[in-house]
N, C-alpha and C positions, 0 to 999 in steps of 0.2 A: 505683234509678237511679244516685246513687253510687256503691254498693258494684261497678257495671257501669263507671262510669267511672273511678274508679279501676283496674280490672283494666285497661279501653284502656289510661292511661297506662302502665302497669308494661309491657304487651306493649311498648308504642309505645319506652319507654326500654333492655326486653331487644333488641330491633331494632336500635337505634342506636348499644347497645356492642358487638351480634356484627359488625353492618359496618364500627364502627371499629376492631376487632379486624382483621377480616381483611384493612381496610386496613395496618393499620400491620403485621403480619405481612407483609404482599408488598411493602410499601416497602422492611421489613428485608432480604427476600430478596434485592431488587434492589439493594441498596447493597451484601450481601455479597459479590455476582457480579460487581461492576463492578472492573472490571482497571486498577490502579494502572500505570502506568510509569516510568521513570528524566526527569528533567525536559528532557535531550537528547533522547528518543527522537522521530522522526518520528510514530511508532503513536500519539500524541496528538491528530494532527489525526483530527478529527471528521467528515469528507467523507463519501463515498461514493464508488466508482468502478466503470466497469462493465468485465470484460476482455473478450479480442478471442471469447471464448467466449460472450460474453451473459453474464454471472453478474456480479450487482451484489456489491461485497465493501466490504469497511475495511481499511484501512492493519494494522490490529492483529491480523487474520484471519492476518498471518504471521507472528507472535507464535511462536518454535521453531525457526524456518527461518534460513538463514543467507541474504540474500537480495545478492547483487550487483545493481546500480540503473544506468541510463542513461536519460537525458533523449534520446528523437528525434523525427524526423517520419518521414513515409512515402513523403513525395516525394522526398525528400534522394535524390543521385546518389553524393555523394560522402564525407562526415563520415558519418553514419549506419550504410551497409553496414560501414563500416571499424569505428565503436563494438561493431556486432556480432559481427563476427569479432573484436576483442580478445576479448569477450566469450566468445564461444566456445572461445576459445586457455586464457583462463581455466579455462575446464569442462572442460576436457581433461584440462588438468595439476591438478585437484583430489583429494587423498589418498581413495583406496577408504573408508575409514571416515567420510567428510565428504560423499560422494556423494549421498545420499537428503536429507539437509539441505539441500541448496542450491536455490533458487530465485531467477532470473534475469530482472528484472524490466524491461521496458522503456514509460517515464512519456512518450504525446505531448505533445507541444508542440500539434499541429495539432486544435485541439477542431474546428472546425467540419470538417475533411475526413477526420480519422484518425475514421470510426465503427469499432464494435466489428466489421462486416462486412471497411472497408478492413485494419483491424488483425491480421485471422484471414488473412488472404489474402496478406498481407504475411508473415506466420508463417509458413505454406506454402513460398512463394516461396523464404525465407531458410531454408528446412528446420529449422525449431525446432522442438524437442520437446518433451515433455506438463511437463517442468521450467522453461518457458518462459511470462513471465507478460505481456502488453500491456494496456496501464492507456489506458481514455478517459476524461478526469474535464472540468469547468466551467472556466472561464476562470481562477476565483479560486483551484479545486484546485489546478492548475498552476503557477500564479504562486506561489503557499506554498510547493509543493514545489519551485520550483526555488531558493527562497531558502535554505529549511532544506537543499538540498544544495550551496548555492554555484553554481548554473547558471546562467550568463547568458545572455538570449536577446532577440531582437528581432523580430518581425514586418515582413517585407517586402511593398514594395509589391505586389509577386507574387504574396503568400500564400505563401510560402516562408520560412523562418524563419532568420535567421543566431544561432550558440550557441555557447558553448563545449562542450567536451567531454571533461568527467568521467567516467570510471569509480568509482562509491563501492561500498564493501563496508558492510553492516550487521551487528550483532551481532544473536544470539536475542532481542534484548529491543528492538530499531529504533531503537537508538545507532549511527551514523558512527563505524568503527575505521578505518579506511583508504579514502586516495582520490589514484587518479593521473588527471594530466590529458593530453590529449595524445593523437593520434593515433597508433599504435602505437609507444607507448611501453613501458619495463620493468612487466609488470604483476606481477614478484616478490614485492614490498611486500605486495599482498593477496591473492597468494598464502600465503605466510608469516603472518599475520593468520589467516586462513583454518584452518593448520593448530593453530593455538592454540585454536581456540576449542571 
């Protein structure tokens, strides 16, 4: 009867070093995997966001891309259509070798009306193409990101939103290198930016 419980305990202690083993093996893995960044970069916030495609994503998914950013809503008449056509005037004039790198990201303000359905249809409307990225995040996603890009915005009694209106450029790593403000203003700066990187 000892000699039998002795062997339990020896199974019972080989048990509990292979599952501490292969825990500690897949903690290591997953600290190896997890993606440092520059202490400016955006790609740190931890959210979630879903685009106008359905596809849930992270800030750090464009981790490589060169992403150009505007903050809008979808009922906007007037600021907004105009942010996307700088936006496009942009894309236009971007160097042949810098082309496939860029993505064009546009962050609502309007969480409860901008769904990822209104946001697709909005796409359409505005003829964006598959480089064209529309972000629906939470109340708190928004409000982060309009700080970490300088956006200022207000909620109207309307449901309509008064903002400023930034174009920012990001580098490959989701650090701010350029940012004009301004309703069709010179958008050189980040163009210029753009071919540097």
């Amino acid at each position: 009867m000892k000699q039998y419980f002795n062997i339990l305990l020896f199974s019972l202690f080989v048990s509990i070093m292979t599952f501490s083993g292969c825990s500690s093996n897949t903690e290591n893995k997953e600290s190896a995997e997890e993606t440092t960044y520059d202490s400016e970069s955006i790609y740190q916030m931890e959210g979630t966001w879903v685009t106008h495609r359905g596809d849930t994503i992270t800030l750090g998914e464009l981790k490589g891309k060169i992403p150009v950013v505007a903050m809008v809503f979808t009922n906007c008449t007037f600021a907004c259509p105009k942010i996307v056509d700088d936006i496009k005037t942009i894309k236009q004039q971007v160097p042949a070798d810098k082309k496939d790198k860029m993505v064009y990201v546009l962050i609502s303000f309007d969480t409860e009306r901008d769904t990822p359905e209104r946001l697709n249809a909005f796409a359409k409307s505005m003829q964006l193409d598959d480089q064209w990225l529309l972000l629906h995040g939470s109340e708190d996603e928004v409000r982060e990101m309009s700080m970490l890009l300088n956006v200022k915005y207000k909620k109207m009694p309307n449901g309509d939103f008064g903002h400023s209106n930034e174009i920012t450029l990001l580098d490959t790593e989701g650090t701010i290198i350029e940012q004009v403000e301004g309703l069709g203003s010179n958008q050189q700066p980040i163009l210029n930016k753009i071919t540097t990187l």
